[in-house]
C-alpha positions as CSV (number, residue, x, y, z in Angstrom):
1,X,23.7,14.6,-109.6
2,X,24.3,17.5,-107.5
3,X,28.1,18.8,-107.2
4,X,29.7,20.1,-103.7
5,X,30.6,23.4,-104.6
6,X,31.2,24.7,-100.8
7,X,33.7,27.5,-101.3
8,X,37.2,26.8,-99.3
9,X,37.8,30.3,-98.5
10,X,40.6,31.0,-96.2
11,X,38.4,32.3,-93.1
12,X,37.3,28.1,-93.4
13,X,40.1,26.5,-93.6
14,X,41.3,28.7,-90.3
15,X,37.6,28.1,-88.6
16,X,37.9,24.7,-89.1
17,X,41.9,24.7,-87.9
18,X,40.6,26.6,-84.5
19,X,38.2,23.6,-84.6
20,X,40.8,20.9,-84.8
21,X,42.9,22.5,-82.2
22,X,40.1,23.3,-79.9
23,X,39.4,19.7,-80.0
24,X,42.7,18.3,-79.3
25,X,43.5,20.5,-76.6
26,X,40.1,19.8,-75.0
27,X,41.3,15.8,-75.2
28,X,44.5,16.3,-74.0
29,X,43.1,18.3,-71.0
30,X,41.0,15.1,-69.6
31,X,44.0,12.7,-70.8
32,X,46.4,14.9,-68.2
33,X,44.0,15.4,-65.5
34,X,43.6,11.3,-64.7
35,X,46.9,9.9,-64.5
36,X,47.7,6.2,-63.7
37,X,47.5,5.3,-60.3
38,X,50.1,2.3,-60.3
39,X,52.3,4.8,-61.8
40,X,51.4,8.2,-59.8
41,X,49.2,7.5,-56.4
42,X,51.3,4.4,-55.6
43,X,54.9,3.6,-54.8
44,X,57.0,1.2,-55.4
45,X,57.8,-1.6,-53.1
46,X,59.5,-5.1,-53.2
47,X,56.7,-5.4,-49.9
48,X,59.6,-5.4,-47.1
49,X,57.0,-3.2,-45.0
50,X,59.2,-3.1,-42.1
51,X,61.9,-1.3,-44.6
52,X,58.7,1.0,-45.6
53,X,58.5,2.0,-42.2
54,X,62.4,3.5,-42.6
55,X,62.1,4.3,-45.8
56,X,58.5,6.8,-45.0
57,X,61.1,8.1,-41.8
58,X,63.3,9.4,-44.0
59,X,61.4,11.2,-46.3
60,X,59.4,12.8,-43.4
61,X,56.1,10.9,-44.3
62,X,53.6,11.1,-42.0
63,X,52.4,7.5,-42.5
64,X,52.0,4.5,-44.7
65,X,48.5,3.7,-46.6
66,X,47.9,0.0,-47.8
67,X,45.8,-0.2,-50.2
68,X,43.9,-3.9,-49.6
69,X,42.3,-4.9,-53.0
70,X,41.2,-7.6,-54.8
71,X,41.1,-7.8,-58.4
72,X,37.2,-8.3,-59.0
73,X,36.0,-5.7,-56.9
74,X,34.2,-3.5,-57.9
75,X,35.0,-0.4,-55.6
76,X,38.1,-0.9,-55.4
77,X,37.9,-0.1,-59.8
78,X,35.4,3.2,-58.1
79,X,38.5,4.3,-56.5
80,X,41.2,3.8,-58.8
81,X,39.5,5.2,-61.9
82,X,37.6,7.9,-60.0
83,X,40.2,9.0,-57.1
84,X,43.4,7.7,-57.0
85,X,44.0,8.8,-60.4
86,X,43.3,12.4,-59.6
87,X,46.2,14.7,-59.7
88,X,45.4,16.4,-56.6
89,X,45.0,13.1,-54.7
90,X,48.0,11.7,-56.0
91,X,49.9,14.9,-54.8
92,X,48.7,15.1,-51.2
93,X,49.0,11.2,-51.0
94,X,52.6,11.5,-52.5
95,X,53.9,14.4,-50.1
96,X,52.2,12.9,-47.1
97,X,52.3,9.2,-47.0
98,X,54.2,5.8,-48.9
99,X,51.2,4.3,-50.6
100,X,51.3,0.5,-51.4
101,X,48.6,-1.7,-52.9
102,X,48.0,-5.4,-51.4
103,X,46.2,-8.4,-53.6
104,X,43.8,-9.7,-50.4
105,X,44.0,-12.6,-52.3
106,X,48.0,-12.7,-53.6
107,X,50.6,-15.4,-53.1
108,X,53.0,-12.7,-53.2
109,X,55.5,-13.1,-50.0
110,X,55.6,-10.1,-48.3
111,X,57.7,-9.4,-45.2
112,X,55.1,-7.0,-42.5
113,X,55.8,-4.5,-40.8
114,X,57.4,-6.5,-37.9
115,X,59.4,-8.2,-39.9
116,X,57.4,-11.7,-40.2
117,X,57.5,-13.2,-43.7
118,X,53.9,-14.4,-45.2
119,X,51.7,-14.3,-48.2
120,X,49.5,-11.0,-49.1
121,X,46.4,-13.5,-48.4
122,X,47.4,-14.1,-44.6
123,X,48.9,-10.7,-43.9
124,X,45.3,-9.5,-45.3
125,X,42.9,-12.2,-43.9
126,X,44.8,-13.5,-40.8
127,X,46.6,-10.1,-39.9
128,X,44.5,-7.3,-40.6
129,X,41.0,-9.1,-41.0
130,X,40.2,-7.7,-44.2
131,X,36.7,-9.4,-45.5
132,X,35.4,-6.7,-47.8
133,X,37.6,-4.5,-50.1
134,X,38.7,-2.2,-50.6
135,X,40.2,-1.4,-47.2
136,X,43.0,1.8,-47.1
137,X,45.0,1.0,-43.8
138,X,46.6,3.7,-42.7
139,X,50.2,3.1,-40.4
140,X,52.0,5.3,-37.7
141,X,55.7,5.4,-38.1
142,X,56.2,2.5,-35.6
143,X,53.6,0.3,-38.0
144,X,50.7,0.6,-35.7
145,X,47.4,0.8,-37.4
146,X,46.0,4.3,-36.6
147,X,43.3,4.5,-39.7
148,X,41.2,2.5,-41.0
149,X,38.0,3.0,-44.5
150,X,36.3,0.4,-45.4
151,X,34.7,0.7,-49.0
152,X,34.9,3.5,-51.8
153,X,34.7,7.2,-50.5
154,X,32.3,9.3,-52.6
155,X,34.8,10.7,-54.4
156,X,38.4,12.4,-54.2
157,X,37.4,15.0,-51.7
158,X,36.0,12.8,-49.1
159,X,39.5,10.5,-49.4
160,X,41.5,13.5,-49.1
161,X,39.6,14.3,-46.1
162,X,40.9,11.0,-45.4
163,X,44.2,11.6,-45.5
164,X,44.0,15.4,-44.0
165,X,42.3,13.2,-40.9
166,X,45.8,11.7,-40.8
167,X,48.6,14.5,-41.3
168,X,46.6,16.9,-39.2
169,X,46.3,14.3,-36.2
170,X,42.9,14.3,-35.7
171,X,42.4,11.0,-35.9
172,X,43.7,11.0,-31.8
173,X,40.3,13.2,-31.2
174,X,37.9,11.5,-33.2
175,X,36.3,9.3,-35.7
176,X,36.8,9.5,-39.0
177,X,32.8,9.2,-39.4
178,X,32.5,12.9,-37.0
179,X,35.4,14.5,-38.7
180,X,33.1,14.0,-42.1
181,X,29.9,15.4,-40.7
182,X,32.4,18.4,-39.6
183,X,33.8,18.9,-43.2
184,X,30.8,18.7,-44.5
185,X,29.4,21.5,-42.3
186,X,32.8,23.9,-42.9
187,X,32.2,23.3,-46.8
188,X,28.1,24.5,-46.3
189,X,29.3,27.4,-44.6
């Protein structure tokens, strides 16, 4: 039988210390950097969206995004565990706009954005056509629909492109679809 006579010297203990702390730190870095999205990309809401509309006024919003979603999908996972839960998204999203989520499917009463009460399901289905999710919606002010993305983006800097389409007011000079392709150029540039 052989014995483990590895020497402890002090210069170990404090390599293996740096070690341990190194470690931590590293886990603690990718813990902060993806933060809940329920908790830190969305707001709250008790979905009176015609109250939304006041509320975004007076916190100088530009707009309102609804996030349409359905439990099973699979993109709609893409974008919450991949974008929305990005720090910088959340901030931009946060500064910029009231972001709500909507069950396509949910029972939920909601009241929209002219003041009619009805499920989640018919404001999704019957209201805003929504047949594939996810779907961000994006509202002026007065709850007209000015933006609308179907599916996942590719990541979080395509969806903040999304959301600069909005605040900078480009979306009254073209589609979202051309303002990519221009982004895209700026960024090979």
């Amino acid at each position: 039988m052989i014995k483990d006579v590895t020497v402890r010297t002090p210069f170990y203990r404090f390599k293996m210390l740096l070690a341990t702390i190194f470690i931590l730190g590293a886990s603690s870095v990718c813990v902060a950097e993806d933060k809940d999205p329920y908790k830190y990309f969305f707001n709250e809401t008790w979905g009176e969206f015609n109250e939304e509309l006041v509320n975004a006024k007076d916190q100088n919003k530009k707009a309102i995004l609804l996030f349409f979603e359905l439990d099973e999908c699979p993109f709609c996972h893409f974008m919450k565990e991949n974008v929305l839960n990005k720090p910088e998204v959340q901030a931009y999203f946060r500064k910029h706009f009231l972001n709500f989520p909507v069950d396509i499917e949910g029972d939920v009463e909601i009241i929209d954005f002219e003041g009619k009460t009805m499920t989640q399901k018919q404001f999704s289905t019957k209201i805003h056509r929504v047949r594939a999710t996810p779907v961000f919606a994006v509202f002026d002010l007065e709850g007209k629909r000015i933006a609308r993305f179907t599916g996942r983006t590719s990541g979080a800097e395509e969806f903040l492109w999304l959301g600069q389409y909005v605040v900078d007011g480009v979306y009254k000079e073209m589609s979202f679809t051309k303002y990519k392709r221009k982004m895209k150029k700026v960024k090979q540039s």
